[in-house]
N, C-alpha and C positions, 0 to 999 in steps of 0.2 A: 083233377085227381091230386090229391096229395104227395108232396115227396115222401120216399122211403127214407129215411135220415139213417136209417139203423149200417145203410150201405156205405152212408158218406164214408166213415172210415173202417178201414181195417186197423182194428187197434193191438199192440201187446202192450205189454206192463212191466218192462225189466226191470226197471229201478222198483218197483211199488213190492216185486215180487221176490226178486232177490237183495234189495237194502228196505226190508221193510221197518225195521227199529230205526231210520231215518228220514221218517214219513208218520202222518196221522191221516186214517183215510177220512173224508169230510166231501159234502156236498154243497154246491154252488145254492145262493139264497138266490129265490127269483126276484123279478124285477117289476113291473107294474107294467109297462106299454112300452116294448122295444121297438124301435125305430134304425133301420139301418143306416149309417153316415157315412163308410167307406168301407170296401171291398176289393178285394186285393187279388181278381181273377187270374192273374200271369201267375200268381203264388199257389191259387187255390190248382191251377194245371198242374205246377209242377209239384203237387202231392199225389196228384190224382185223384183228384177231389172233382167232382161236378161242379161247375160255376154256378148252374140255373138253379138246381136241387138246393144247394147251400146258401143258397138268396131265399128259398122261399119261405111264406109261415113255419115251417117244420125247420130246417135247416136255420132261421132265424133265430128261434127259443132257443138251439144248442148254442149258438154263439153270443147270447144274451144268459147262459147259464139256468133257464127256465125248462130245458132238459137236458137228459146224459142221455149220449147215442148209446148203443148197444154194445159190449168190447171193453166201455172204459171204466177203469177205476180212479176217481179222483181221488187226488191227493194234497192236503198241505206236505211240502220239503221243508225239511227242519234243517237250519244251517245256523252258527254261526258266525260270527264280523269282529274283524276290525275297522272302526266307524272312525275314521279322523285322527287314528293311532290309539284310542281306547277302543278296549278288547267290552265284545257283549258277547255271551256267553249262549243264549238263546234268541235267536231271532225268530227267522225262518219265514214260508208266507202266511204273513197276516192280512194279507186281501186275497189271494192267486190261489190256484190249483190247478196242478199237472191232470191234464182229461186221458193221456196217456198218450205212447208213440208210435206214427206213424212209419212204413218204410215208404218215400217218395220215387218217382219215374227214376231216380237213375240207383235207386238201390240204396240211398243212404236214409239211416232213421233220424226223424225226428219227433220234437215234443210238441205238442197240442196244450197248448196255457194259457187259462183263461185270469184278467188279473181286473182288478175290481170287479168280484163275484161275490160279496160278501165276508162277515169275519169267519176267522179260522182261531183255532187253539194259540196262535202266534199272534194272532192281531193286538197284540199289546194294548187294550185301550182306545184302540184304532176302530173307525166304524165299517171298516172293511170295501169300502169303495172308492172310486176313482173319478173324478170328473173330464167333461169332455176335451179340454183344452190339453191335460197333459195326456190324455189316452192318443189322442191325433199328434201331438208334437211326438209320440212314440214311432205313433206310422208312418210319419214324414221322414224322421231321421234315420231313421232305418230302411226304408227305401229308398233314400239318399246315399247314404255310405254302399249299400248292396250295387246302388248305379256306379258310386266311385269306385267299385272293386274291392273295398275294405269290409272283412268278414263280420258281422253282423249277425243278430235275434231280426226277424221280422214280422208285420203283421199280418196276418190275415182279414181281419175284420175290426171295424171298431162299433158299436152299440149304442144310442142312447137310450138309456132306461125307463125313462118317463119319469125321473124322478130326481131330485137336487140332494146334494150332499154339502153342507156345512165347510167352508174353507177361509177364504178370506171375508165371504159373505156366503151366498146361497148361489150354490151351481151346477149347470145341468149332467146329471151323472152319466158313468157311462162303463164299457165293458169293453174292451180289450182282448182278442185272443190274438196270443202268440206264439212264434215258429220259432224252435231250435234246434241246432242240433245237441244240445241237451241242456240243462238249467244246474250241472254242477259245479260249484265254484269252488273256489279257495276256500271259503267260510265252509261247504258240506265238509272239507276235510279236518278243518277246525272244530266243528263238532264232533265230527266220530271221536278224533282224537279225546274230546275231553272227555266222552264217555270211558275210555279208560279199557274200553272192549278191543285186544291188538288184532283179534279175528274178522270182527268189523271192518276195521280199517283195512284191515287187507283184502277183504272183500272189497269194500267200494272203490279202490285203488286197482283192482281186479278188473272189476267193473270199469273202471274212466280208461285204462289203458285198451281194453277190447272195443270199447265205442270210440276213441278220439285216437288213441297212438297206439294202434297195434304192432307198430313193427317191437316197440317196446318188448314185448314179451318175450320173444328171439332172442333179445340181450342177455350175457353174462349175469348182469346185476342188473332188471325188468324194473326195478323202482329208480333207480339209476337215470336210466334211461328213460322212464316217465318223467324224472323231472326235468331232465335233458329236455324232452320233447316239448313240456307247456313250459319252458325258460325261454324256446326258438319260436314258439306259438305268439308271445307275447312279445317279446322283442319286436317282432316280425309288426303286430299290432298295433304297437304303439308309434312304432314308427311310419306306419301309414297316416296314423292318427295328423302327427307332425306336420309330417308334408301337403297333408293339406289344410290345416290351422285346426283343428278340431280339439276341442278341451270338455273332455268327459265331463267333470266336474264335481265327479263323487265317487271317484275311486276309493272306494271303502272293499275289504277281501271279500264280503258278501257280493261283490260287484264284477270281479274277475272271474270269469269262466274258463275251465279246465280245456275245453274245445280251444281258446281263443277268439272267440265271436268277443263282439261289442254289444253290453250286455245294461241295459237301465238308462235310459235316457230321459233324467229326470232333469239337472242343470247344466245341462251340455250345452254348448253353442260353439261357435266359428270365431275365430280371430277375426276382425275389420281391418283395423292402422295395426301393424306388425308391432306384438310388446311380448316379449315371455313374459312376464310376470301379470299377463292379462289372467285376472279372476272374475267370473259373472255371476257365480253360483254368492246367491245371498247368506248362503248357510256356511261359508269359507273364509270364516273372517281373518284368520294365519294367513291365507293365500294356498295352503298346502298342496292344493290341487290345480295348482295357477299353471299354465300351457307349461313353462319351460320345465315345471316339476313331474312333467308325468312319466320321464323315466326313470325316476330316482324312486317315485313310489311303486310302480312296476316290481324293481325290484328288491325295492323293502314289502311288498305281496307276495316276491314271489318266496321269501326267505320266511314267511309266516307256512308258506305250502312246505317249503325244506323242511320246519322244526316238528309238522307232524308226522313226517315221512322216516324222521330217524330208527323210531322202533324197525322200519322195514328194510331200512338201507343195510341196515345191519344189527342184527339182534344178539350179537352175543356168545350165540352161539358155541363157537371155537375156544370159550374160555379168554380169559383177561380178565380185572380188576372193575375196568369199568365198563364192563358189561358191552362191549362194542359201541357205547355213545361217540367218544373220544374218534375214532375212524368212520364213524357216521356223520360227524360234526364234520372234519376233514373232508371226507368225500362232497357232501351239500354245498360246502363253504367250494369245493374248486368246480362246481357247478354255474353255483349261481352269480361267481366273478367272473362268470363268462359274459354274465347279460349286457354289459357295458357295449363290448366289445361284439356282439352279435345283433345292437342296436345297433349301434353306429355305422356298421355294413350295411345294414339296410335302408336305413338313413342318409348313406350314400349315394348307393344305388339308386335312391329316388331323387336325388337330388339333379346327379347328372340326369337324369332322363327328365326333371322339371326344363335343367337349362340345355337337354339338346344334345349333350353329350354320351360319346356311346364306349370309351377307352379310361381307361383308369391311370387318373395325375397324379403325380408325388404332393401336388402341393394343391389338391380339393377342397381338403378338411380346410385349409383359410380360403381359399374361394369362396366357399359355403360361408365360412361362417362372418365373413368380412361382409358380405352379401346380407344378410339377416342382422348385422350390426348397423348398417346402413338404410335398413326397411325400419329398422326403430327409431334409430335417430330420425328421420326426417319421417316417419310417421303415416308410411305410404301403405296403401292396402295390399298386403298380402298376397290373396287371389288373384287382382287385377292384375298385379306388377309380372307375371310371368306371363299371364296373355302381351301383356304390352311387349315384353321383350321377344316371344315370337314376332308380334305384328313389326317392330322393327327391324327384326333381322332381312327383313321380306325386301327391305329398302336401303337403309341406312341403319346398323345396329348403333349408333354415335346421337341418333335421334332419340335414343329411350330416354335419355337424359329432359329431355323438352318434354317427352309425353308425358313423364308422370313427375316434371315438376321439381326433379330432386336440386339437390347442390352438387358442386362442383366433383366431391370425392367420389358421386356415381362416376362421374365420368371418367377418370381414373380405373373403377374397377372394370367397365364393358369394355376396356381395351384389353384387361386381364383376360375376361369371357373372348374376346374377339381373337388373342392367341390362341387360346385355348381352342376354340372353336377351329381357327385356320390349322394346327397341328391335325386336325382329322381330316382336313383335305374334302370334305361332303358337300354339297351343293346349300346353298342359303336357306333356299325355299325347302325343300325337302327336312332339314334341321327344324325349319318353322313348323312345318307341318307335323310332325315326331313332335314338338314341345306341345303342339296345341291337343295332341292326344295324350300326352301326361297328366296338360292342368287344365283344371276344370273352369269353366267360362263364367257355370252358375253352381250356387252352392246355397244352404240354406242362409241368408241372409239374414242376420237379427231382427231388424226390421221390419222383413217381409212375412218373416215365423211368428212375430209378434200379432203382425195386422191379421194376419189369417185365424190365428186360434180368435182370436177376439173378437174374427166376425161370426168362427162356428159357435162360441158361447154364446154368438147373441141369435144365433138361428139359421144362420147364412154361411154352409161349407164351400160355397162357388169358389171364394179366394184361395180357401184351405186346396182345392181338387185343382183349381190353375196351377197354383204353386207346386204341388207334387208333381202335371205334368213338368214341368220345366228342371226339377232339380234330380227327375230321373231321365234326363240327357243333358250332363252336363257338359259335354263340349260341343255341343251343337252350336249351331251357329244361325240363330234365327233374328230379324231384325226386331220383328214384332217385342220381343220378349228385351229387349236393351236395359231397359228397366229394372230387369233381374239380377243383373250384372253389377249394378250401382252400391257403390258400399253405403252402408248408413250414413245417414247427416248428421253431424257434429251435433245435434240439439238432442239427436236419439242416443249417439254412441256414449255420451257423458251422462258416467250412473246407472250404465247401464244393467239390470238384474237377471239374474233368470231364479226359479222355486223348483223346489224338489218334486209337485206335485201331487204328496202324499195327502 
């Protein structure tokens, strides 16, 4: 018996129906012989989605774009970016289309996006599809950070099409559907904005504050206080990003989401040997978007989201000369010099709780950062290096020095950590155990992301579906999996690239 697909979802259309001059409705191009490659049933639960139904023939065509369930209207979203600090004016999607949003088991909506589905009115010259390698490095990395707790898009399914798409050579295509809680970014608001429409903009401002920060609205000054809210959203993001090496790679404003999820995971990858100025993305040639830079672009985004928000912040109104800009400017500007300082708290916070601590020192901020000066200079892994210092707290904290090899000035600082540590008066083990659910054991490894796409281009997901389990329980503690653990080898980490995708 056939599935009923028309069931999968219960769909509405907020965005399509109430910003519809920020959208062109469009249909997904089908595809030749879909082939399922990964499924994402823990996700498809938590929409309330049938797992079986949405695996089968029927439920397969929808998520291969070779049908629309019943409910939805798809949509290209028209945004635009700033790409690298040059402003584009029209982006939007030129592969993707919103199928529309779900509400999930615990009541909150999200969006159904399908992204290499063909071109759209946006596809710039673009052939509107995706191949396999970046479609699964999507679903890896976002299953990844969703295990580390860091808010994230993620996938539902990934498709091969039966069909190859033109990139560095010929390769096997594929289809993408993803989950958010919504696909607004900085760039949607740079659009409205240059349409020059102020009713617009306060509509979809309207709109982002009732789905992502309702307490917003309750505010004095509601735009105020939205911007308030994605400055804390993002703060908040970025520095999870940090603390566990994670370098986007293409923070562009079309790439920042108003929710605060982590959003396009095209040249992203993980620190190995501890550098801020680690770049992988091939397309970064400044470095702009190099690890140590990603909160300084944060909020140089989020002051792109400020400058559209002025007409709202204050319009004037009341009389004055300059039309209220001048205390609109004011207002933004003591906003967004907050971000520094609402980073760095939570970049705190995760710091003590990487090394154990649970009381707030006068003298952290050089702990930390004498501690990350020391993982560059001598060029020690990252991830590893906080397992290590659990595993020796366990015994001899005076040992991490031998474990991982450093020079002498480590050992200097684990006496600093080892006051630190004795001022909380907490049992060793118990400290260790607290650090080792901080930091994660396994993470996606360059390496290991490398060899898996490369074996599902060539036909073979086994690696791809190993690897996902293991980097969705990262602090497990399994023997078998040691190898996960391993940072790259110096023949792989030098030169190393990652590509956009597109």
């Amino acid at each position: 018996m056939a599935a009923d697909v028309s069931t999968l979802f219960e769909f509405d259309n907020s965005f399509a129906r109430e910003l519809a001059d920020l959208s062109v409705e469009w249909q997904p191009t089908p595809v030749r012989e879909p082939v399922l490659l990964a499924f994402n049933e823990t996700l498809a639960s938590e929409l309330g989605i049938d797992p079986a139904a949405m695996q089968s023939p029927e439920g397969l065509a929808v998520l291969a774009g070779n049908a629309v369930p019943a409910g939805a209207a798809p949509i290209a979203m028209a945004y635009a970016g700033h790409q690298f600090g040059g402003y584009s004016p029209r982006l939007g999607d030129g592969r993707a289309l919103l199928l529309g949003e779900v509400t999930d088991v615990s009541g909150a909506r999200r969006d159904i996006h399908l992204k290499g589905s063909g071109r759209t009115p946006f596809a710039r010259g673009g052939d509107g599809r995706a191949a396999v390698g970046p479609m699964l490095r999507e679903y890896l990395m976002g299953e990844a950070m969703h295990a580390l707790g860091i808010p994230t898009t993620r996938a539902l399914a990934v498709v091969h099409t039966g069909e190859y798409v033109a990139r560095e050579g010929m390769l096997p295509g594929a289809v993408l559907t993803r989950v958010a809680a919504s696909h607004i970014r900085v760039g949607t608001f740079e659009y409205a904005a240059r349409l020059g429409n102020p009713a617009l903009l306060r509509r979809l401002a309207d709109h982002a504050i009732s789905r992502h920060h309702p307490s917003a609205a309750e505010a004095e000054q509601p735009y105020v206080a939205f911007l308030e809210s994605v400055v804390e959203a993002q703060a908040s993001l970025v520095a999870r990003w940090m603390l566990v090496g994670f370098i986007h790679g293409v923070m562009n404003t079309d790439n920042m989401t108003i929710s605060g999820e982590t959003i396009d995971y095209g040249p992203c990858a993980f620190v190995d040997r501890f550098d801020p100025a680690t770049v992988y993305s091939s397309i970064d040639q400044g470095g702009r978007y190099a690890y140590g830079n990603q909160p300084r672009i944060a909020q140089w985004n989020l002051t792109r989201l400020a400058e559209t928000l002025l007409p709202l912040i204050d319009d004037g109104s009341d009389g004055g000369s300059d039309g209220g800009t001048d205390r609109a400017v004011a207002t933004a500007t003591g906003v967004l010099t907050s971000f520094p300082d609402r980073f760095r708290a939570h970049w705190l916070d995760g710091m003590r709780a990487k090394l154990g601590l649970v009381s707030v020192g006068d003298d952290d901020q050089a702990l930390f950062d004498d501690l990350l000066d020391l993982l560059h200079r001598d060029r020690l892994d990252y991830t590893g290096f906080f397992r290590s210092a659990a595993t020796a707290l366990r015994t001899d904290v005076t040992q991490l020095r031998s474990m991982v090899a450093a020079g002498p000035d480590l050992a200097d600082w684990t006496e600093r950590w080892q006051v630190r540590l004795d001022a909380e008066s907490r049992d060793a083990h118990a400290v260790a155990a607290a650090m080792d659910r901080a930091n994660p054991r396994f993470i996606p490894r360059n390496h290991l992301v490398e060899e898996a796409l490369a074996a599902a281009t060539d036909g073979d997901v086994g690696p791809f579906h190993e690897l996902l389990d293991v980097v969705t329980h990262p602090v497990a503690e399994r023997p078998e999996w040691s190898r996960f653990a391993d940072p790259a080898p110096d023949s792989f980490a030098h030169g190393y690239q990652t590509f956009c995708g597109t």
